[in-house]
LUMZA-805967 format. One line per field, with one value per residue (C-alpha): x, y, z; residue in three letters. Coordinates in nm, 3 decimals. Layout:
N
X: X:... $
Y: Y:... $
Z: Z:... $
residu: ALA:... $
END
This chain:
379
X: 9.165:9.066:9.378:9.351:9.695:9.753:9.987:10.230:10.103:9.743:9.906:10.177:10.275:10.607:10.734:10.865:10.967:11.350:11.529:11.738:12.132:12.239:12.720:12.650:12.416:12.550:12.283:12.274:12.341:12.171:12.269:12.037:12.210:12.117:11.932:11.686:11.938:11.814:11.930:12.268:12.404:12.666:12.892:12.718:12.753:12.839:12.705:12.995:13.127:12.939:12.775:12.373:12.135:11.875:11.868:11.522:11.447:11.361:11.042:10.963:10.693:10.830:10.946:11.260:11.472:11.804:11.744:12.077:12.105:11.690:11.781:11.957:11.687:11.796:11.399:11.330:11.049:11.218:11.231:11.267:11.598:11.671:11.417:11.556:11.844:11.926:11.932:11.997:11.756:11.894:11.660:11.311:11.071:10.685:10.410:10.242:9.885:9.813:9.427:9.446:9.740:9.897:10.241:10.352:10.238:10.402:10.709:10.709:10.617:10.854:11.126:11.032:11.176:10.911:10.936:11.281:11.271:11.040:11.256:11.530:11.302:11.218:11.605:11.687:12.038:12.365:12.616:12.578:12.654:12.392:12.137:11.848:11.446:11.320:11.009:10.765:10.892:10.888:10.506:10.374:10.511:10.232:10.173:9.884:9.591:9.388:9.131:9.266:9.189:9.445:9.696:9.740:9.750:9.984:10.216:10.211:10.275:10.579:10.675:10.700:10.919:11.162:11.174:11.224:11.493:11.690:11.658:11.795:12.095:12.146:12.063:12.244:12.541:12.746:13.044:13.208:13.566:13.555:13.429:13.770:14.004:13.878:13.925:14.274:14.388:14.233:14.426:14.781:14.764:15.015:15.219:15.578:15.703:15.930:16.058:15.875:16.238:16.263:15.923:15.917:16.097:16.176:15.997:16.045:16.138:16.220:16.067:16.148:15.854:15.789:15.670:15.486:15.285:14.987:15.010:14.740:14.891:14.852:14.772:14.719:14.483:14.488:14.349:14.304:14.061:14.261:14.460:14.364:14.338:14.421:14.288:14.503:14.752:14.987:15.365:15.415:15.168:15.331:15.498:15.891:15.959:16.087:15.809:15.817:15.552:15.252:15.285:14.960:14.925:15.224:15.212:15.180:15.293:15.294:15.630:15.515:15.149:15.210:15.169:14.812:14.732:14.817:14.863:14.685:14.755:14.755:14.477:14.474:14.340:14.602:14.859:14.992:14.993:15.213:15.378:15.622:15.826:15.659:15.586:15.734:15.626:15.691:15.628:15.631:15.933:15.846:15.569:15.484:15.320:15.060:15.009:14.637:14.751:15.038:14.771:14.540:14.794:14.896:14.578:14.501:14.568:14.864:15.020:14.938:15.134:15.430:15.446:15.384:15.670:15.912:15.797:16.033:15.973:15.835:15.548:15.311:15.460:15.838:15.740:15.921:15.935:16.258:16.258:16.488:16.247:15.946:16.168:16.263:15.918:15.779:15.478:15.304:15.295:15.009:14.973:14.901:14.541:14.482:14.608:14.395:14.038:14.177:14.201:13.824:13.660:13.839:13.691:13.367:13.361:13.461:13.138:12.919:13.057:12.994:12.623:12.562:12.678:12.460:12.182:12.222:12.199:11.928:11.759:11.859:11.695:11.376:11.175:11.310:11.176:10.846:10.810:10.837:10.601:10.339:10.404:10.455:10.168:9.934:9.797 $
Y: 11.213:11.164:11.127:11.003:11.056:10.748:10.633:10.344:10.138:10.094:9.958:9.748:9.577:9.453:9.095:8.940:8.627:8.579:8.288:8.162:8.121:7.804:7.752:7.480:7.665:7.896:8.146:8.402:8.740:9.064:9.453:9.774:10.024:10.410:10.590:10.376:10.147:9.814:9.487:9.341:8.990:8.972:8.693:8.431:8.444:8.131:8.104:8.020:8.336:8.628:8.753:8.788:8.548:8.606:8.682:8.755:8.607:8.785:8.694:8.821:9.087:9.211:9.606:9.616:9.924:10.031:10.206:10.344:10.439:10.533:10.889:10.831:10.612:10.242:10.083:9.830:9.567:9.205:9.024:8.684:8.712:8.775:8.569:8.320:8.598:8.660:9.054:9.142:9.367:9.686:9.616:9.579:9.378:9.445:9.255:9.475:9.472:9.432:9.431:9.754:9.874:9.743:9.670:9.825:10.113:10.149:10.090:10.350:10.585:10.457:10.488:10.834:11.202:11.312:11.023:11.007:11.363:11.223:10.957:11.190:11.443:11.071:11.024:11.089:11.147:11.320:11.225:10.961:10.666:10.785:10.827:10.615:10.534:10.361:10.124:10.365:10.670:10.493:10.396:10.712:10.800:10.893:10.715:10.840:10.642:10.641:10.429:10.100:10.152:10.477:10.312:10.014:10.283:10.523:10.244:10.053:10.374:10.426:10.042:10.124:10.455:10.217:9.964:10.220:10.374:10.059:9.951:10.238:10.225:9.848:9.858:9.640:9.873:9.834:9.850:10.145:10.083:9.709:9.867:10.129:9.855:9.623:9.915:10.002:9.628:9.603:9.933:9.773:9.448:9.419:9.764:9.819:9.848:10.121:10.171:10.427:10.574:10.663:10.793:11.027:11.307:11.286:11.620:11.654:12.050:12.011:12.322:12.437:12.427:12.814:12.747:13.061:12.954:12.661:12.406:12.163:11.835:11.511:11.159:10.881:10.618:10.204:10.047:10.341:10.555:10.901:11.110:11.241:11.631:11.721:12.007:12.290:12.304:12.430:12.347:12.235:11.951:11.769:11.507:11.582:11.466:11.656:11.802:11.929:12.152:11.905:11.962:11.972:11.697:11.545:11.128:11.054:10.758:10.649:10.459:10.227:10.176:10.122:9.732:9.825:10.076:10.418:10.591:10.920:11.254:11.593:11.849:12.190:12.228:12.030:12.365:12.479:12.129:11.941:11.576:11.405:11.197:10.923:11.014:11.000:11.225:11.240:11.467:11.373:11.398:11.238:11.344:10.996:10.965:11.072:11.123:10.967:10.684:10.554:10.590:10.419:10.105:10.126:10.050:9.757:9.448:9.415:9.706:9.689:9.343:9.518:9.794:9.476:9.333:9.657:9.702:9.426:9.343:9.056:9.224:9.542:9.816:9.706:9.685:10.010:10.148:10.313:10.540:10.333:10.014:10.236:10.344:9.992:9.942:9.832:9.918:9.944:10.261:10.261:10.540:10.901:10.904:10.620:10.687:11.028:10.816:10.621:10.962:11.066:10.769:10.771:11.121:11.033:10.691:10.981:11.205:10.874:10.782:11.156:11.107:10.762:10.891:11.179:10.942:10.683:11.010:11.137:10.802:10.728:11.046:10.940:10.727:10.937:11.253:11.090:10.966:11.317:11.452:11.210:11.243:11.601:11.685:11.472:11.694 $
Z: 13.901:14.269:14.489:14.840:15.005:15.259:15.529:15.380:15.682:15.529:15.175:15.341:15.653:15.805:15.779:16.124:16.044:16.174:16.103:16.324:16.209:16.224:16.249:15.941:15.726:15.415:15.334:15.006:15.137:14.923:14.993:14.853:14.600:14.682:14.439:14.359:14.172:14.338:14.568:14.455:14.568:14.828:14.873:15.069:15.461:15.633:15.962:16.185:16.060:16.154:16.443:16.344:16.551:16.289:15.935:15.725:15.407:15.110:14.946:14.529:14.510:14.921:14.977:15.190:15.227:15.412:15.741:15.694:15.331:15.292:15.332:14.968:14.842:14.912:14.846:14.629:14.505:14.589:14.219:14.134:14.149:14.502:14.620:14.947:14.992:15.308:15.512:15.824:16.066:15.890:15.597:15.668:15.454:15.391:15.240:15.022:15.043:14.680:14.697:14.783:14.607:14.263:14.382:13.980:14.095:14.412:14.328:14.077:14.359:14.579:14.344:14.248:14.352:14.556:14.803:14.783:14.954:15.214:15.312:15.358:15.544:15.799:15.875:16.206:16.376:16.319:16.065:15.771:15.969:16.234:16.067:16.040:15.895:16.080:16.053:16.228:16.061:15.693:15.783:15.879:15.507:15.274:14.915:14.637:14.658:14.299:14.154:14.075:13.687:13.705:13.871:13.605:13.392:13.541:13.595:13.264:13.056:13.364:13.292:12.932:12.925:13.170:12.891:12.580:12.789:12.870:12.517:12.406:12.677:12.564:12.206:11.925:11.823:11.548:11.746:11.598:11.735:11.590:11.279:11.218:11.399:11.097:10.846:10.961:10.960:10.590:10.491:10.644:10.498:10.218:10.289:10.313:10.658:10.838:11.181:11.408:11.440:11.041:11.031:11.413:11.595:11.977:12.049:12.479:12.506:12.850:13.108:13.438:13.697:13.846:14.220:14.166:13.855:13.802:13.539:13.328:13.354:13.128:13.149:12.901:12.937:12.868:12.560:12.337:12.565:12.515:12.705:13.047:13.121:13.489:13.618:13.648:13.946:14.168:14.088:14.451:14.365:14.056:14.077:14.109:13.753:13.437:13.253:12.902:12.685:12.518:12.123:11.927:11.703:11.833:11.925:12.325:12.460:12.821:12.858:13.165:13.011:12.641:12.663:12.720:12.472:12.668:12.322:12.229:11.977:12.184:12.010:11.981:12.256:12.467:12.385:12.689:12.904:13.032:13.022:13.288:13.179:13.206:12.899:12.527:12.263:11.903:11.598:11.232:11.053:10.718:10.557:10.433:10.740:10.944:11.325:11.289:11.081:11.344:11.645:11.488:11.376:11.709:11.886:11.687:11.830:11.638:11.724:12.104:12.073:11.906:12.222:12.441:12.297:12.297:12.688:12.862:13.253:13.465:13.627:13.471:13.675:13.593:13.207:13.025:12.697:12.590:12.311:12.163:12.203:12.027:11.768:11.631:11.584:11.207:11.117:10.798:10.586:10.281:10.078:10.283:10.121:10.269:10.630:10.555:10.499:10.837:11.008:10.860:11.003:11.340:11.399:11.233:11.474:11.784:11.680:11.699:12.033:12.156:12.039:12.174:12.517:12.523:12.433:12.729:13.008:12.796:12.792:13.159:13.277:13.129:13.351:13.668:13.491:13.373:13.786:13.916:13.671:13.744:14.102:14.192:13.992:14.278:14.518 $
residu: UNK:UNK:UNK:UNK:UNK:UNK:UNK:UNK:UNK:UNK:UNK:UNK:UNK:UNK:UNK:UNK:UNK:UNK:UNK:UNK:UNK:UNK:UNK:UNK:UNK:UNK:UNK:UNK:UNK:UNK:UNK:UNK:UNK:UNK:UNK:UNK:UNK:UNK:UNK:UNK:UNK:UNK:UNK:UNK:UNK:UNK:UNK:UNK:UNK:UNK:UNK:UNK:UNK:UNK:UNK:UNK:UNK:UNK:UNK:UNK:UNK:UNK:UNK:UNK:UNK:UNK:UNK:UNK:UNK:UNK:UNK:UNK:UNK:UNK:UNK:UNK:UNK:UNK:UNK:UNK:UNK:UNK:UNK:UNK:UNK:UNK:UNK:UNK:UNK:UNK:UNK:UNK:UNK:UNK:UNK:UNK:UNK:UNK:UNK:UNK:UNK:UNK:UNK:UNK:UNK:UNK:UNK:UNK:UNK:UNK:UNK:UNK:UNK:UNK:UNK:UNK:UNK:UNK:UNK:UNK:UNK:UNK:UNK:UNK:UNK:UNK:UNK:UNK:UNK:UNK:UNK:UNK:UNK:UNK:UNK:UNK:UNK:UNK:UNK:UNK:UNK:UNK:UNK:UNK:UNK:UNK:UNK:UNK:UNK:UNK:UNK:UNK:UNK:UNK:UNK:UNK:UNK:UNK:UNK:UNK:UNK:UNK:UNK:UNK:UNK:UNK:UNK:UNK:UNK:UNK:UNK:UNK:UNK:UNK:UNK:UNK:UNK:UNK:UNK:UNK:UNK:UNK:UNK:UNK:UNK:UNK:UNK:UNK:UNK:UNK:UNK:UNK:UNK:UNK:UNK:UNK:UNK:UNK:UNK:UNK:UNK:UNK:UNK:UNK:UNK:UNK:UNK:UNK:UNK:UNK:UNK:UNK:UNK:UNK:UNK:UNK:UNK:UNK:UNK:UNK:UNK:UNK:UNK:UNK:UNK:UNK:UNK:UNK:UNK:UNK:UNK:UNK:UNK:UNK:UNK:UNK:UNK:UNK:UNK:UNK:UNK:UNK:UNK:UNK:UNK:UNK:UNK:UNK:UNK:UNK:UNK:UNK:UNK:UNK:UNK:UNK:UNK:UNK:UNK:UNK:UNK:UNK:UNK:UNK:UNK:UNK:UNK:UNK:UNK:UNK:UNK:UNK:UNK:UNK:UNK:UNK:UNK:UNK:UNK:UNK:UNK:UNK:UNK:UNK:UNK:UNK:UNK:UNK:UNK:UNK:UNK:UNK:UNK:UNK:UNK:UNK:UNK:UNK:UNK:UNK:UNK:UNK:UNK:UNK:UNK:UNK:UNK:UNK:UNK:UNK:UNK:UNK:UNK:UNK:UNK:UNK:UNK:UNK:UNK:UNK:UNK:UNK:UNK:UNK:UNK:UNK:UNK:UNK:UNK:UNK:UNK:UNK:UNK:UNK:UNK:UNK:UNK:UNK:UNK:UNK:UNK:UNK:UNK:UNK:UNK:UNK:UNK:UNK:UNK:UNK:UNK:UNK:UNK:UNK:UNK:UNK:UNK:UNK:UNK:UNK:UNK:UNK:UNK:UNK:UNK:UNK:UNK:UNK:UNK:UNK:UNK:UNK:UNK:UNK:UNK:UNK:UNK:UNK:UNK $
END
């Protein structure tokens, strides 16, 4: 394949057409994400409030990058979307000459690694807010010129990676969360109920802080999302609250976030962190019970509204649980195999979740990957 390297200036040329501001007028304002991530919509800019002269209208099918943010890849192709927004003279906009170039095509170029690097290699000045592209430097910028036939078909097979990858990102999920919330509701209807108090232990052994020594403290997230592992620190830079040794397997609670879900169990692991006490943790003290099974129940939307309830205040940051509160909690206890097949499916839901993730960075690295490939490999 015959590649004719070219200077952006003979496949595109700049759009001057300024319109004036006028105090009355309202006009639909549009910023540029870095990394190739696209125009977003600002909130509209009303002309008696800002200081521009002139604005410039986006037109669909247009190129317009961020002199300031190029060096980071702020390009895009305009869409139908952002078509009559509004930039200032910070982003120019370029008609693409399309008879010469198929604007697919281009953009997958423009949006790729390799010119990415030569955008950054254009920037000019010192320090972020400094620097600068601009319009003559982005022109003398070089884009792959091939026959028209190998374009279409470099870019359709790049078109289709980008829409296997986003279905895959967005694709129909079962909704495994939904799926064990129903489970654990279905396994607790009809059970006898005990307080939190018959069924726990308080478990805080209380530790004193050695200025000389680093610690691995805890947090616990909102609406079931787990418990957060600090990085290791110095003493000097806790908080100056009593801590006490995390408990594998134990119950966490956050006592000022438990309206909203902040309820986790510590893993192995977690041995050898440490709470504040902000938070409460308990152990199991009947073995009717498991830890699994009352973090689960909890996280349902009944149980959030029972922690809700036992957390009184007027305002989110005033509302406190008291052990006392948590331990006058009912919930439902069904037989222990029962919780157990609850505790099976949570983890098997938490391997799922694990997978799905790695698939979305997998799938998001796709079409950047296939770009470069293509790209780097024109000489």
């Amino acid at each position: 394949m015959k590649v004719e390297w070219v200077p952006l200036r003979e496949v595109m040329k700049q759009s001057r057409e300024p319109v004036a501001v006028e105090p009355t007028s309202v006009y639909r304002s549009a910023g540029l994400l870095n990394r190739g991530r696209g125009l977003f919509k600002k909130p509209d800019l009303s002309g008696a409030n800002t200081t521009y002269k002139h604005l410039y209208r986006l037109n669909t099918n247009q190129v317009v990058y961020s002199k300031l943010f190029g060096w980071e890849g702020a390009i895009a192709v305009v869409g139908e979307a952002f078509a009559n927004h509004f930039v200032s003279s910070e982003f120019p906009i370029f008609d693409v000459e399309e008879e010469v170039i198929a604007l697919p095509y281009l953009e997958h170029f423009l949006l790729s690694g390799r010119f990415a690097h030569e955008l950054a290699r254009a920037t000019t000045g010192l320090g972020q807010r400094r620097q600068r592209v601009n319009v003559d430097q982005f022109l003398i910028l070089e884009a792959p010129l091939v026959a028209r036939s190998d374009q279409e078909r470099i870019a359709a097979h790049l078109s289709s990676l980008g829409v296997v990858a986003t279905a895959s990102r967005h694709a129909a999920r079962i909704e495994p969360e939904s799926l064990l919330t129903r489970a654990v509701m279905h396994v607790a209807a009809g059970q006898p109920q005990r307080s939190l108090g018959e069924l726990l232990e308080r478990s805080r052994p209380w530790i004193q802080l050695d200025q000389s020594s680093t610690y691995r403290p805890i947090g616990v997230r909102g609406f079931g999302r787990g418990m957060i592992r600090y990085p290791e620190t110095d003493a000097d830079a806790l908080s100056k609250l009593r801590y006490f040794a995390v408990k594998p397997g134990s119950l966490i609670v956050s006592n000022i976030k438990a309206w909203e879900g902040a309820v986790c169990t510590a893993r192995e692991s977690d041995d050898g962190r440490i709470g504040s006490n902000r938070f409460l943790q308990y152990t199991v003290k009947d073995p009717a019970v498991t830890v699994e099974w009352i973090e689960r129940y909890l996280l349902t939307p009944e149980g959030v509204a029972l922690l809700s309830a036992a957390s009184p205040g007027s305002a989110d940051r005033n509302r406190t649980l008291s052990m006392e509160g948590f331990e006058r909690i009912l919930i439902p206890v069904p037989p222990i195999a029962a919780q157990r097949s609850i505790g099976a499916l949570a983890n098997t839901v938490a391997r799922a979740e694990a997978v799905r993730d790695q698939r979305d960075v997998l799938a998001a690295a796709l079409l950047p990957a296939a770009r470069n490939e293509i790209f780097n490999a024109m000489r």
